[in-house]
Kinemage of the C-alpha trace (Angstrom):
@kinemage 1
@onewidth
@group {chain A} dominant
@subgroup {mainchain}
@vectorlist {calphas} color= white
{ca unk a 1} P 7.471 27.330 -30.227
{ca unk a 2} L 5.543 28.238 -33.143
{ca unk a 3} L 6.120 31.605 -34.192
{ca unk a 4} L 4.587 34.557 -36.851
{ca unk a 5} L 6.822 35.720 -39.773
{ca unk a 6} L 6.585 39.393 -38.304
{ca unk a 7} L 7.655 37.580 -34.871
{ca unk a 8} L 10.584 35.970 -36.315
{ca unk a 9} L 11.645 39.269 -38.390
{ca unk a 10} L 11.449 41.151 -35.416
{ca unk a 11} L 13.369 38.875 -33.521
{ca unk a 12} L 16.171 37.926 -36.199
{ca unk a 13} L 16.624 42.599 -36.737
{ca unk a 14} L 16.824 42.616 -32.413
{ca unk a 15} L 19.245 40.110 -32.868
{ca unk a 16} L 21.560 41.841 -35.211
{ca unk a 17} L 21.389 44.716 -33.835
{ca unk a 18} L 22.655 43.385 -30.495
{ca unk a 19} L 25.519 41.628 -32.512
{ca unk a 20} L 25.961 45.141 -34.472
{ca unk a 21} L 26.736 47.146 -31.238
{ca unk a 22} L 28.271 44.257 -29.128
{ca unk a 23} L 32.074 45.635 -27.981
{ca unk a 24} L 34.652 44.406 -25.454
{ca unk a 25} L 33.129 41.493 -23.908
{ca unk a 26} L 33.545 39.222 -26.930
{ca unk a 27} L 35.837 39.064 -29.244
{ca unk a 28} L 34.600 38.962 -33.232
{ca unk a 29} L 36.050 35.490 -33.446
{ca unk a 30} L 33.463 34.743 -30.911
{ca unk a 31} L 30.878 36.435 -32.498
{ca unk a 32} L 30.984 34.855 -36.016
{ca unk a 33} L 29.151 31.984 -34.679
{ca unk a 34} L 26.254 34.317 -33.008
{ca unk a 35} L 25.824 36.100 -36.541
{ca unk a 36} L 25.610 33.272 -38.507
{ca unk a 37} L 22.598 31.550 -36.040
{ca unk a 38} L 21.076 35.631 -36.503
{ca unk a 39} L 21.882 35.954 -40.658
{ca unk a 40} L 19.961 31.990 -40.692
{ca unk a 41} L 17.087 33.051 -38.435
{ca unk a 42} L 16.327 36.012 -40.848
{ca unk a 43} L 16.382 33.491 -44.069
{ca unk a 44} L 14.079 31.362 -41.977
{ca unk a 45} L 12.197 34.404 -41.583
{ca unk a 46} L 12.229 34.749 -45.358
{ca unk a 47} L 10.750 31.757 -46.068
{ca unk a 48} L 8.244 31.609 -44.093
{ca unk a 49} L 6.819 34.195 -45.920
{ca unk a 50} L 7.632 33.177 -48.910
{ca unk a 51} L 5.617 29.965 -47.876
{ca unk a 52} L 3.201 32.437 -46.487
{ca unk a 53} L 2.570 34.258 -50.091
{ca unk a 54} L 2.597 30.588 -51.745
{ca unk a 55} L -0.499 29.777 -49.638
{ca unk a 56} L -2.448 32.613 -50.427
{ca unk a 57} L -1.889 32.351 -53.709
{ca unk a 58} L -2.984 28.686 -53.869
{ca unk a 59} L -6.084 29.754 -51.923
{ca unk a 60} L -6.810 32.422 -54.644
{ca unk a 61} L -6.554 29.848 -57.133
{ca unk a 62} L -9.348 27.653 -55.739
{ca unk a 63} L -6.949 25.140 -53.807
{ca unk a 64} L -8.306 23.513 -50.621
{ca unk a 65} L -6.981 23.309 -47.116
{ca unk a 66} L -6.327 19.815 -47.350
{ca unk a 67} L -4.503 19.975 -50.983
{ca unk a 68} L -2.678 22.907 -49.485
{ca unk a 69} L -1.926 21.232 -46.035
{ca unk a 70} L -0.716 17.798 -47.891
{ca unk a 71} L 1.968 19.574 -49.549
{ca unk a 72} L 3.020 21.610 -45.901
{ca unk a 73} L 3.408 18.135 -44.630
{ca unk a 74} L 0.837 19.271 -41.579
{ca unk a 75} L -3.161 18.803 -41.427
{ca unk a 76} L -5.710 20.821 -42.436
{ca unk a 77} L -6.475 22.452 -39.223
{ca unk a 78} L -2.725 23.258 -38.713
{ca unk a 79} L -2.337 25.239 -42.352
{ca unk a 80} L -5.612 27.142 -41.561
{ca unk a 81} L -4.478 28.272 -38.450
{ca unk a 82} L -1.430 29.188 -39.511
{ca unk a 83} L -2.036 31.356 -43.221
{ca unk a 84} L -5.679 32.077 -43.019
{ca unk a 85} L -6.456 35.634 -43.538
């Protein structure tokens, strides 16, 4: 269920603003819960590309795959499918 930063940006804003216009049906007690799972899909949204700019960054500065890939906990082929450029 991996997913793209813009994906999960998207996703976390069309969540919100189904929370934001949300009336009647639920009560706001009810929807605490919802906004909180929506407010920590947007940080997780964050840091992903915060991650994101992290990789580049060590790829500017002459770091390998596999340095870069060690310290994502994930293998080479898995951090250069997911940040290449």
């Amino acid at each position: 269920m991996a997913r793209t930063i813009a994906e999960k940006e998207r996703i976390a804003e069309e969540i919100a603003e189904r929370l934001a216009h949300k009336t009647g049906e639920v009560s706001w007690r009810d929807v605490d819960p919802l906004r909180r799972i929506a407010d920590a899909f947007r940080r997780s949204a964050a840091v992903d590309a915060e991650v994101a700019e992290a990789v580049h960054a060590a790829r500017d500065d002459g770091y390998s795959w596999a340095a870069i890939a060690a310290m994502l906990g994930v293998s080479k082929q898995t951090a250069q499918a997911r940040y290449r450029r």
